[in-house]
C-alpha positions as a Markdown table, in Angstrom:
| # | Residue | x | y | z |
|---|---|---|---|---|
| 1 | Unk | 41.1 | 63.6 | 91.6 |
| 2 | Unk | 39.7 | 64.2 | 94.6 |
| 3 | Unk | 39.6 | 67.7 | 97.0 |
| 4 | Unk | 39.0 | 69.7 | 99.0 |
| 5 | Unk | 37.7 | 72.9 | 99.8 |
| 6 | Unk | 37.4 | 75.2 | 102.8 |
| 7 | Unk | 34.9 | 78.2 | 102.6 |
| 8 | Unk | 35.4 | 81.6 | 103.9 |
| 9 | Unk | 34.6 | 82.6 | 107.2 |
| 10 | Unk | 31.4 | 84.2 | 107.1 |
| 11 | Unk | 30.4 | 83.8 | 103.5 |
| 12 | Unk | 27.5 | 85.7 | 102.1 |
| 13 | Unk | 25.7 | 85.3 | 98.9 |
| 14 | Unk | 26.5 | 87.6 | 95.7 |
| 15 | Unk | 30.0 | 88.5 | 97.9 |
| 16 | Unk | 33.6 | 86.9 | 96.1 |
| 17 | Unk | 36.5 | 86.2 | 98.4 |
| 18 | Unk | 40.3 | 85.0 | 97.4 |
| 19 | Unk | 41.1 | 81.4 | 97.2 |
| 20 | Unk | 44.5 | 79.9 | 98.0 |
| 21 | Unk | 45.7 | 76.9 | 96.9 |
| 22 | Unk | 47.7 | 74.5 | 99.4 |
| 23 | Unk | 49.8 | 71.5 | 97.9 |
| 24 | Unk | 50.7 | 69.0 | 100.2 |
| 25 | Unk | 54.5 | 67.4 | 101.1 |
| 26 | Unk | 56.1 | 64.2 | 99.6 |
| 27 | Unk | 55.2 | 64.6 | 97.5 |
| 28 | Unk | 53.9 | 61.1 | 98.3 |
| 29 | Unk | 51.9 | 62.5 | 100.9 |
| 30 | Unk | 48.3 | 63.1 | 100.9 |
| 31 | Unk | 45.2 | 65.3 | 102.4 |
| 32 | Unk | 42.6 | 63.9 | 103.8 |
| 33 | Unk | 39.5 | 64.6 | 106.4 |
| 34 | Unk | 41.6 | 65.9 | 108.9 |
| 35 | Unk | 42.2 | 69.6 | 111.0 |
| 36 | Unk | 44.5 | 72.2 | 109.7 |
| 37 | Unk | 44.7 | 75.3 | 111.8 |
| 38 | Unk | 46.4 | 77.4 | 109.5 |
| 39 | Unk | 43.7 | 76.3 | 106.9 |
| 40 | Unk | 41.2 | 77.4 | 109.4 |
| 41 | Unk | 42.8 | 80.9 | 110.8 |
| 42 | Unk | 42.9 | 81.9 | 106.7 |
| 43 | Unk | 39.3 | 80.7 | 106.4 |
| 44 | Unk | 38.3 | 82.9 | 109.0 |
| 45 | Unk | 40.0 | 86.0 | 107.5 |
| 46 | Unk | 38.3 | 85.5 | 104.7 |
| 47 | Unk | 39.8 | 82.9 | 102.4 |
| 48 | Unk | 38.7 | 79.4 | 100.8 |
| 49 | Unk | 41.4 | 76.9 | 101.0 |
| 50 | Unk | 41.7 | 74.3 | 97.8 |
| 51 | Unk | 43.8 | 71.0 | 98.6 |
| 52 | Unk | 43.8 | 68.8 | 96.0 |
| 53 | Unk | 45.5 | 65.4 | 95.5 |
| 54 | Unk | 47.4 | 65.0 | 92.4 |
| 55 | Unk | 49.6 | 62.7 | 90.4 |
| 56 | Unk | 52.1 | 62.0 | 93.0 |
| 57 | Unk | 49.9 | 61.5 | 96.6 |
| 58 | Unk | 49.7 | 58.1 | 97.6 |
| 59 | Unk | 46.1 | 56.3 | 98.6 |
| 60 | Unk | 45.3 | 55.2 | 95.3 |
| 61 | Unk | 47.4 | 52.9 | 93.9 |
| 62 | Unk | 50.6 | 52.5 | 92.6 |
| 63 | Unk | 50.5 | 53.8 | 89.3 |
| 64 | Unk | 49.0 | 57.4 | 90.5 |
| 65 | Unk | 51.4 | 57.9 | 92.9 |
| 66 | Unk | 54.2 | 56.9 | 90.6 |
| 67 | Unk | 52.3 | 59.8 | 88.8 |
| 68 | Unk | 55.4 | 62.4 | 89.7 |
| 69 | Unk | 58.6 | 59.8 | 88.9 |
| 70 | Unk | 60.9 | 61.5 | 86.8 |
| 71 | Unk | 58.5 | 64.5 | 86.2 |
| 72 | Unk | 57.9 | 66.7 | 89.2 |
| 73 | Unk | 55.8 | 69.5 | 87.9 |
| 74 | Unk | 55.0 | 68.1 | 85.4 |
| 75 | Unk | 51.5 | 66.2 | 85.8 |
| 76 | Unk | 50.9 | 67.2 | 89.1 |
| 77 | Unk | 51.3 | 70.7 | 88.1 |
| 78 | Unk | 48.8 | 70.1 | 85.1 |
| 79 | Unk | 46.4 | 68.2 | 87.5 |
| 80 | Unk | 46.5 | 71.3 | 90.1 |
| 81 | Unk | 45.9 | 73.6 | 87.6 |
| 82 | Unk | 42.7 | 71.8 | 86.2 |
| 83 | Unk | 41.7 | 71.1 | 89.4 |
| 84 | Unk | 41.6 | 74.6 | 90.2 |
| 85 | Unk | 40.0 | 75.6 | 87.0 |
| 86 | Unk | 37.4 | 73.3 | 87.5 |
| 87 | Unk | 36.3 | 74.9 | 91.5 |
| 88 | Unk | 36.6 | 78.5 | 90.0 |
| 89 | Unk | 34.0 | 77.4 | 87.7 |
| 90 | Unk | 31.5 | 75.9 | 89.9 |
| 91 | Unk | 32.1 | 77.9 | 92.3 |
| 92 | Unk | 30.5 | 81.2 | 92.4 |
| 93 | Unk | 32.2 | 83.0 | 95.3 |
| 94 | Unk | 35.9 | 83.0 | 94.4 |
| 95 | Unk | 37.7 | 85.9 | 93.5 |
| 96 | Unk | 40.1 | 84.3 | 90.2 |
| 97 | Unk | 41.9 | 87.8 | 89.9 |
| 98 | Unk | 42.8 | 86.7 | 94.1 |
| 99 | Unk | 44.5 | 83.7 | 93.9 |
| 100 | Unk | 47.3 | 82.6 | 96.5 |
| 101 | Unk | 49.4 | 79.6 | 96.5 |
| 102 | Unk | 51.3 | 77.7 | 99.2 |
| 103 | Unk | 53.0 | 74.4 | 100.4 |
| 104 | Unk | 55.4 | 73.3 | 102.5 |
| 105 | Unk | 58.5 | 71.1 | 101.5 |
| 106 | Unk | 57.4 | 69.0 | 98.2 |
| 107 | Unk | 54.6 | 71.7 | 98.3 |
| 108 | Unk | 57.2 | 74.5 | 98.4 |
| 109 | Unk | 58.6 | 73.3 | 96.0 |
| 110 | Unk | 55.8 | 73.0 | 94.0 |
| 111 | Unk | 54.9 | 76.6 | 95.4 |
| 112 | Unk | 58.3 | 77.5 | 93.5 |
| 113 | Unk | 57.6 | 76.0 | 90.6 |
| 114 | Unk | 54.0 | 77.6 | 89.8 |
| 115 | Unk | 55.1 | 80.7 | 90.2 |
| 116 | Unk | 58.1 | 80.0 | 87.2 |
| 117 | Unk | 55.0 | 78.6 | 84.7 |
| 118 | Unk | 52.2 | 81.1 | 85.4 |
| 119 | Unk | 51.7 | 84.6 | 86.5 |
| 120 | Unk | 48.0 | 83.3 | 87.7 |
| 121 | Unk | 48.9 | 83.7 | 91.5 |
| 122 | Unk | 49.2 | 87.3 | 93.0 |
| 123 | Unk | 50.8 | 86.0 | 96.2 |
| 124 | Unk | 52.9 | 82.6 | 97.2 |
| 125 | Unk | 54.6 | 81.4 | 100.2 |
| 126 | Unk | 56.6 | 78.7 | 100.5 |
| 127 | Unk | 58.1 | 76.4 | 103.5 |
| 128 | Unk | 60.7 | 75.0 | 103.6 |
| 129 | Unk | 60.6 | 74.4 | 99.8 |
| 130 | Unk | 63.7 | 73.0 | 97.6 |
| 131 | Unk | 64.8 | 75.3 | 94.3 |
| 132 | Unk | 67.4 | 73.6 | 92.9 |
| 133 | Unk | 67.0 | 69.8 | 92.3 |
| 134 | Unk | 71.4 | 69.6 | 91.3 |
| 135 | Unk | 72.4 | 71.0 | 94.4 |
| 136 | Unk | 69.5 | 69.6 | 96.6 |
| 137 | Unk | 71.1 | 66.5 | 96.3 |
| 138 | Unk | 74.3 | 67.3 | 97.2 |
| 139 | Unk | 73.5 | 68.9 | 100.4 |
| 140 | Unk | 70.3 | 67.2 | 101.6 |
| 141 | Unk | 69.9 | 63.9 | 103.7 |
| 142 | Unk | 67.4 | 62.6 | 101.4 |
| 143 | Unk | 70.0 | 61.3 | 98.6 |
| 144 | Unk | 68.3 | 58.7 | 98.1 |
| 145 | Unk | 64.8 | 60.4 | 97.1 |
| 146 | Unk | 66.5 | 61.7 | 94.7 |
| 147 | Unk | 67.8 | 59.0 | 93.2 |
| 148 | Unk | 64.5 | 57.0 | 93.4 |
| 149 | Unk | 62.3 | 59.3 | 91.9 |
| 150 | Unk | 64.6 | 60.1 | 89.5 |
| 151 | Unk | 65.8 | 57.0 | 88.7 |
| 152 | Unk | 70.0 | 56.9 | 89.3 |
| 153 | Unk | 72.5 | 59.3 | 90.2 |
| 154 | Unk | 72.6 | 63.2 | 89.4 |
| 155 | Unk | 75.5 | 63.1 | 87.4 |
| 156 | Unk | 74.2 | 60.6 | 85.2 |
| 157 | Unk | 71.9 | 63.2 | 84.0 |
| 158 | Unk | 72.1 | 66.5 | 85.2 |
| 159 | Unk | 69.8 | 67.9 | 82.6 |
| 160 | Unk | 66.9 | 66.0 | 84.0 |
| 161 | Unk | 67.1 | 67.2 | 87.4 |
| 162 | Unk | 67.8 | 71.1 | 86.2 |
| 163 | Unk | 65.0 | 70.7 | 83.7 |
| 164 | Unk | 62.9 | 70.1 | 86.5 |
| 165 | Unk | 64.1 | 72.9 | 89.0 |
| 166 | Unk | 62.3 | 75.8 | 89.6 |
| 167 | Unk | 65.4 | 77.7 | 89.6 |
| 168 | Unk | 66.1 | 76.9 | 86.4 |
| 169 | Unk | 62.9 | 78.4 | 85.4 |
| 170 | Unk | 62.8 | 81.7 | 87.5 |
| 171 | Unk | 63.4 | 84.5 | 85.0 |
| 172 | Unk | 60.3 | 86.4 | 84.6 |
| 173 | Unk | 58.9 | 85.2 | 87.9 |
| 174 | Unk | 56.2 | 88.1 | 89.1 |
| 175 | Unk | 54.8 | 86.5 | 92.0 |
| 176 | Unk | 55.5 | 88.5 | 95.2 |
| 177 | Unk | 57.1 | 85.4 | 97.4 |
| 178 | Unk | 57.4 | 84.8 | 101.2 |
| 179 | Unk | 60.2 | 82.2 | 102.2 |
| 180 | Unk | 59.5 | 80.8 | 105.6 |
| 181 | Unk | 62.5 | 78.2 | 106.5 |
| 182 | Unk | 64.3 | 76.3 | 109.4 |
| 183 | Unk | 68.2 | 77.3 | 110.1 |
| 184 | Unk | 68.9 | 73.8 | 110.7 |
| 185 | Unk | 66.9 | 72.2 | 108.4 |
| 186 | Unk | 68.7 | 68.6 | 107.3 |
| 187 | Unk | 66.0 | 67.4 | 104.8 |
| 188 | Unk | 65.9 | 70.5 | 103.0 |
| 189 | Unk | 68.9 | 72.8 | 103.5 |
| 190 | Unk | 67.8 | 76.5 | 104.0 |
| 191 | Unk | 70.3 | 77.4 | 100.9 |
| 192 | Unk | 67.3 | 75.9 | 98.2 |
| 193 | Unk | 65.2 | 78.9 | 100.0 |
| 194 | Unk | 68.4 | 81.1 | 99.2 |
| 195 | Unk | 68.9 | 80.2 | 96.2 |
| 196 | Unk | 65.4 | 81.1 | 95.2 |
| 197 | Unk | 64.8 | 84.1 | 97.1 |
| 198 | Unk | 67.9 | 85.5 | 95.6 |
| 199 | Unk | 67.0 | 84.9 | 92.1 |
| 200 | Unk | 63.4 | 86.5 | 92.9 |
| 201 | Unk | 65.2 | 89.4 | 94.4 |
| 202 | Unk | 67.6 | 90.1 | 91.4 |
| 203 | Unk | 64.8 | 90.7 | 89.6 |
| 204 | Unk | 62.7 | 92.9 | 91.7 |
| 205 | Unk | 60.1 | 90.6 | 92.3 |
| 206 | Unk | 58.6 | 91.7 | 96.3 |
| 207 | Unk | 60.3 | 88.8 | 98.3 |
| 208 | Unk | 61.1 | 88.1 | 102.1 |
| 209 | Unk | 63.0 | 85.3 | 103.6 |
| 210 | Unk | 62.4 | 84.6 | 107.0 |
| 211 | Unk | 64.7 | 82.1 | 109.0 |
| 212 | Unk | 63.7 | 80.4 | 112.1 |
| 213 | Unk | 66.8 | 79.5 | 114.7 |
| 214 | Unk | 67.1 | 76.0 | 115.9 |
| 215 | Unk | 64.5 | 74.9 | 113.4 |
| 216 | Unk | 64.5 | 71.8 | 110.9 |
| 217 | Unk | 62.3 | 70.4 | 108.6 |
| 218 | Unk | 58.9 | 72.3 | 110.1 |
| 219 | Unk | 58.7 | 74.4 | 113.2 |
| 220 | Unk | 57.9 | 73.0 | 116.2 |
| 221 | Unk | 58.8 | 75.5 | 118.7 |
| 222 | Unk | 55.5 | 77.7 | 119.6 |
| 223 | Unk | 56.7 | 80.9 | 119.0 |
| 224 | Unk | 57.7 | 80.4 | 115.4 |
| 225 | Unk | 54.5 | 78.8 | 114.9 |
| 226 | Unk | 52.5 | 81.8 | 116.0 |
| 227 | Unk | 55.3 | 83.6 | 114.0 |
| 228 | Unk | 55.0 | 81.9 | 110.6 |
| 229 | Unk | 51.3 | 81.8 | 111.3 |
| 230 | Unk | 50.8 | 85.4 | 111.3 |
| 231 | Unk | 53.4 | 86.3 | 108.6 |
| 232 | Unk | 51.3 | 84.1 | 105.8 |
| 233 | Unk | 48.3 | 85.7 | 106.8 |
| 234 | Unk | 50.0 | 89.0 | 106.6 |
| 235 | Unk | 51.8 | 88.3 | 103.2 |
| 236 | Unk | 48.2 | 87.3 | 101.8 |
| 237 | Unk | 46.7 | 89.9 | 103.5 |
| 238 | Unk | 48.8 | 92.2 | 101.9 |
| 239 | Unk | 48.2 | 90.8 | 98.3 |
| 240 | Unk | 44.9 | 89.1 | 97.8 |
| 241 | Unk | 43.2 | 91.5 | 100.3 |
| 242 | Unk | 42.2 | 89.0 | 102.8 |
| 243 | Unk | 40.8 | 89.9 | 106.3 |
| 244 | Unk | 37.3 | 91.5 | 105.5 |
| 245 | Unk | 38.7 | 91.0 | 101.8 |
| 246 | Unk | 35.1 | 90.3 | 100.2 |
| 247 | Unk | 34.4 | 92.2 | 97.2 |
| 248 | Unk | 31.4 | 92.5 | 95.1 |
| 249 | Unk | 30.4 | 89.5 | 92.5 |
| 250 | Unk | 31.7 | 91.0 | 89.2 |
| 251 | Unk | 34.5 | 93.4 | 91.0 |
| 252 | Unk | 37.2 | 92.6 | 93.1 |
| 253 | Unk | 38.8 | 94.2 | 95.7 |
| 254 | Unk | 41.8 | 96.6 | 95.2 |
């Protein structure tokens, strides 16, 4: 697989700083040598960024990115994971007891689903993520993605698509949670952010859900850019102890 990683702002030897992990869209898409500004405003309060390209993101081949088809978090969650494992391991400044997790849309809702299979992650946000792949269907414009990568109609086999919902997965879920989502989102309705930041509520897992007026699929207006900008970095902030959030190599910060 291949990654990428973004250092800290200001690194200094012997020092260990949280890492987040960003999963990309699609979940066909794919990261490449390109400029992220979020990436860089968290770098520079003191987080590394991992992107990594699973099973799933397109650019090599056919057969890798049919890597997700009926499965999704299934091998792309177990190629995150050991891609992950295998940074923190060569990688002498991160912080694992500081790990953060995000994504927006396919990377939502793989941001939903890693927080139902480990409790790894002391912090997640997720855009505009879908929750619930039964009633995503229904309500979305993307029908047909569904069907595709899924391979026929939901009520052919509802069991499938439920097995593979984070929702279905979310008892026991202790991953504080920020839900940032458009109002008017067509691709991915805001009631799969709903659905989820209810269920995470019930519980009494820390969650906020934050809608954005007038918004779809992404935020475009500048605003709720600067807005959702500074409310990830708060919500990590806030949990991994970003900002000047080095802490000693053997130690980390409280």
């Amino acid at each position: 697989m291949q990654a990428w990683l973004v250092t800290p702002g200001g690194l200094r030897a012997g020092q260990r700083y949280p890492l987040i992990l960003s999963i990309h869209g699609g979940p066909h898409s794919t990261f490449g040598n390109t400029f992220t500004a979020a990436n860089q405003i968290l770098a520079g309060r003191g987080y590394g960024i991992l992107m990594i390209n699973p099973r799933g993101t397109n650019g090599y081949g056919q057969a890798f990115s049919d890597g997700s088809v009926l499965n999704w978090g299934g091998g792309d969650y177990q190629d995150l994971m050991a891609g992950l494992d295998t940074v923190i391991r060569h990688t002498a400044w991160i912080d694992s007891a500081r790990l953060g997790v995000t994504g927006g849309s396919y990377g939502g809702f793989m941001t939903n689903w890693i927080i139902t299979q480990t409790p790894r992650f002391k912090a997640a946000v997720s855009l505009y993520s879908v929750s619930n792949l039964i009633s995503f269907y229904g309500t979305s414009l993307y029908t047909d993605l569904i069907e595709a990568e899924f391979n026929g109609l939901p009520w052919d086999n509802y069991p499938l698509l439920w097995q593979w919902s984070p929702l279905a997965h979310v008892a026991g879920v202790r991953t504080p949670t920020l839900f940032l989502h458009g109002e008017v989102d067509h691709d991915v309705p805001i009631t799969q952010a709903e659905e989820m930041y209810t269920a995470l509520r019930k519980q009494g897992v820390p969650a906020t859900l934050v809608r954005y007026p007038g918004e779809g699929h992404g935020f475009h207006r500048p605003a709720h850019n600067l807005d959702s900008l500074l409310r990830i970095e708060a919500w990590f902030d806030q949990y991994l102890g970003g900002g000047a959030g080095a802490s000693a190599a053997g130690g980390s910060a409280q």
